[in-house]
N, C-alpha and C positions, 0 to 999 in steps of 0.2 A: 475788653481788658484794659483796665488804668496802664499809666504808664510804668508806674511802679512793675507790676505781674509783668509785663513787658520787658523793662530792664530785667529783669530775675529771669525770665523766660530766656533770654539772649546768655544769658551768662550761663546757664545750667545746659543748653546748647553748646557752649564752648568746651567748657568744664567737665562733659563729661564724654565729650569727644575728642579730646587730646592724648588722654590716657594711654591711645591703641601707638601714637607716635613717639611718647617719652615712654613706656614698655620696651617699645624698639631698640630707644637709643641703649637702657639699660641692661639690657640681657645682654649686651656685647661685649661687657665685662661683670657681669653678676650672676650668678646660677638662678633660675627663678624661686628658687627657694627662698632665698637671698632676699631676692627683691620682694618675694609677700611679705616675707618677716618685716623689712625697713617700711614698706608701704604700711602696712596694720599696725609696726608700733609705730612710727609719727602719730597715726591716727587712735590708738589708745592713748598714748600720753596727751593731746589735746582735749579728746571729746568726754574721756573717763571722769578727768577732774569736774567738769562741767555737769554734767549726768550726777555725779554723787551730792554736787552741790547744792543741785535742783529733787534732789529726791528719786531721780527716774530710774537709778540702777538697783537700788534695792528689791524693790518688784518685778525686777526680769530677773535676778540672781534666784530668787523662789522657784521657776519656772525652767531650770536649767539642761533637762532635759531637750524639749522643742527647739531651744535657745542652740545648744548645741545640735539639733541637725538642721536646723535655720544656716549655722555656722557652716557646717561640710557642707551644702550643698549650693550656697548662696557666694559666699568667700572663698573656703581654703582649697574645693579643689575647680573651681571656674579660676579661679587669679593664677595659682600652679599652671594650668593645662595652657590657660591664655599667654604668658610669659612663655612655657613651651615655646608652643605653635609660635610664636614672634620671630624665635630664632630662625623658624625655616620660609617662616610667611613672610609678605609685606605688610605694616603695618594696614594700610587702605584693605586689604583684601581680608585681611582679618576683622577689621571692623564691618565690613560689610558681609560676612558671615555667620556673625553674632547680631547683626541685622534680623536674623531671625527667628528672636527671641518670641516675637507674639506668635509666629506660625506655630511654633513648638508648644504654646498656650493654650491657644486654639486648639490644635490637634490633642494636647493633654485633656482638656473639657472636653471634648467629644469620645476619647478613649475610656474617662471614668465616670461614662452613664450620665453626662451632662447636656444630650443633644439638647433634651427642650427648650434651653438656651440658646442653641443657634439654630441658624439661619442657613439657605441654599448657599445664599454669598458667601456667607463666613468660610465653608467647605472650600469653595472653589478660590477664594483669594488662597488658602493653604497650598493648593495646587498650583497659583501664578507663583507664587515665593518662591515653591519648591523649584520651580520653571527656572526662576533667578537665579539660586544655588547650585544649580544644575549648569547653567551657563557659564557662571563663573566659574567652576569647579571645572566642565570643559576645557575653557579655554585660556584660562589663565590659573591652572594650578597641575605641575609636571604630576608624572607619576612616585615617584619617590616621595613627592608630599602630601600622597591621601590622606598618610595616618593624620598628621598634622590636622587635615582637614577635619578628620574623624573626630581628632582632641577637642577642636571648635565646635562641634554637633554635641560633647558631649558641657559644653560651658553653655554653649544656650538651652541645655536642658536644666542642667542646675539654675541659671538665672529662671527658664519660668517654674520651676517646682518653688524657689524658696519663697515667693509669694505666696502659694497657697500654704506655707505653713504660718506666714503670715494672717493670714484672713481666717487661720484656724486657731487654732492653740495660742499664738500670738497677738493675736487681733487686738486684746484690751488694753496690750501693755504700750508705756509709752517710744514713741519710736527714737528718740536720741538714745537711754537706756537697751533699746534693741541693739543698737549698732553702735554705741561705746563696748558694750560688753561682746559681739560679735567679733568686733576688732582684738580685742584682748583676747580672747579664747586665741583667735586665729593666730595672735602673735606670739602667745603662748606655745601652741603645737608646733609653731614653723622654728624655734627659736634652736633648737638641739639643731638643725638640719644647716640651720643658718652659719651656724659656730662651724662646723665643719668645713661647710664650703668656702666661708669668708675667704675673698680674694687674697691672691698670694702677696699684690704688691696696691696701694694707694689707687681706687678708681680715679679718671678722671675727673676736671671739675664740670665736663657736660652730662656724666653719669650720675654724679652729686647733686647738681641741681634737678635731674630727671625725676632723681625719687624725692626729693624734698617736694618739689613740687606736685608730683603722686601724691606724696603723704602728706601735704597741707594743703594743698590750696583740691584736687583731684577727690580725697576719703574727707577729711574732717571738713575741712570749707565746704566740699561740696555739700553738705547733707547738712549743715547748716540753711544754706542756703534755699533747697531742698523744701525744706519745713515750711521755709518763708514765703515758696513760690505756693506750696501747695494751699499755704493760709490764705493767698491773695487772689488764686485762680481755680485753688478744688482741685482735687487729683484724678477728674477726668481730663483737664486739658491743659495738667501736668506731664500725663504720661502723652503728650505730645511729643515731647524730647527725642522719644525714643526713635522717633522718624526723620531729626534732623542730625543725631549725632555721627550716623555715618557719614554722611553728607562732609562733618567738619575732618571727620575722621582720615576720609580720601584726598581730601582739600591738601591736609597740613602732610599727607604720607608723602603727595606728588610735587609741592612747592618747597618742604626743606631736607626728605629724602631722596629725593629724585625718581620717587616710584614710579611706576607708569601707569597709564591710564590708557586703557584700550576702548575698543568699540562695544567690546565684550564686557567690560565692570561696566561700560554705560548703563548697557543693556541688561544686567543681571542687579544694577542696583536699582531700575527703572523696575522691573518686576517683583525685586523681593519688598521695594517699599510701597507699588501698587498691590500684591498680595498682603501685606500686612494691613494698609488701610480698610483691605476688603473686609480681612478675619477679624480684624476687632473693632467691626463697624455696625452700626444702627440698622439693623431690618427694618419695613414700616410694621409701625404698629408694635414695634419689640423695644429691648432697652439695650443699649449698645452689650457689646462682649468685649471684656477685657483682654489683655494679652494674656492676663493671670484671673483666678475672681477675683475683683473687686474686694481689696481690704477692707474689714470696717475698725482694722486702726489706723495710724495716721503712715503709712508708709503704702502710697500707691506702688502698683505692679512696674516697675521701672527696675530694670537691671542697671547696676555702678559698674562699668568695666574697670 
């Protein structure tokens, strides 16, 4: 890897691992409704212009069907449910949760008639992950917060389904065009819920900067950038990220929220990301397996928290 893919590589590791921490800060005075709305439109007002300028949005607007269940299952209700879950979760325990985006992958390919694809390994890493979530879930999540948990189980499903409507119906189109207009749907539908809720009195200026930096530098920057790693590195060891964003996730929950960090998120993130290496790894003699299949347009299997 140049140093270029390098630099990108480290950046898209931060970028999209901070998200789970300024979620946090915001839901503490914003509804998450709220908060999709401000996040998707920062990120329609930058990327839309962009997209139409370039040509890329008129060809996913044709298509708007797919486009729109790409949208619910991918964006409006993983970012809803994740915003949820925030209020009751830690942010670290949350991101390490949705860590388990390729077991859910995995497990979807082998549910819809896709074993030939996999592997003994691939099986049994689903089973160490689940071992990890299981752990954490144990011992570092009360009872009052299963559902919460449940809501999390239901956003790593949506991050690995919107892939494969990517790699389907999606596949040809271009992928700024995919996720300019993704964003606007979504800011679109979240906008009536937003109006309602809008806080009573002025957010803070740390709640301010939470979601501008969501919705600039987190949605539109990220997926800029995104494009740029995949050009330089190929979105097989693009969707590397996916194994270090917890990582930064827990990092920033425990050093500027004061989350904690037990023996148990060691251990349950030591499994869920040795289960994931497993499931969407190389057999001999096979071709790796995705967390999702493998897109053949430009947007690898990579969840945006």
């Amino acid at each position: 890897m140049t140093r270029r893919g390098w630099a990108l590589f480290a950046t898209m590791c931060v970028v999209w691992g901070i998200p789970y921490l300024l979620i946090r800060v915001a839901v503490r005075q914003l509804t998450p409704a709220t908060l999709v709305f401000a996040r998707t439109g920062i990120g329609t007002l930058l990327l839309v212009p962009v997209a139409l300028r370039t040509g890329q949005l008129q060809p996913v607007l044709r298509r708007w069907r797919p486009l729109v269940a790409y949208t619910v299952v991918e964006l409006a209700i993983p970012w809803f449910l994740l915003s949820s879950a925030e209020r009751h979760l830690s942010s670290s325990l949350s991101g390490l949760l949705v860590a388990a985006v390729p077991l859910v992958g995995t497990a979807l390919a082998a549910a819809s008639g896709e074993r030939h694809q996999l592997h003994a390994s691939n099986l049994a890493g689903v089973l160490v992950g689940l071992a990890g979530v299981a752990a954490l879930v144990g011992f570092d999540v009360g009872a009052a917060d299963l559902r919460w948990v449940a809501a999390l189980a239901v956003v790593a499903v949506g991050y690995a389904l919107g892939p494969r409507l990517l790699a389907g119906p999606l596949a040809d189109l271009p992928g700024l065009g995919v996720v300019a207009a993704s964003l606007g749907l979504c800011a679109i539908g979240y906008a009536p819920a937003a109006a309602l809720q809008a806080p009573g009195s002025f957010p803070s200026g740390r709640v301010i900067a939470s979601v501008a930096v969501l919705g600039v530098v987190c949605t539109a920057g990220a997926f800029i950038v995104f494009f740029h790693l995949i050009a330089a590195v190929g979105p097989v060891k693009a969707t590397i990220i996916t194994y270090v964003n917890p990582a930064v996730a827990v990092t920033l929950g425990v050093i500027f929220l004061g989350e904690s960090f037990t023996a148990a998120t060691a251990a349950g993130f030591a499994l869920i990301l040795a289960g994931s290496v497993l499931a969407t790894g190389r057999a001999r003699g096979r071709s790796p397996v995705p967390a999702a299949p493998s897109t053949a347009g430009p947007i690898p299997a990579v969840p945006e928290p």
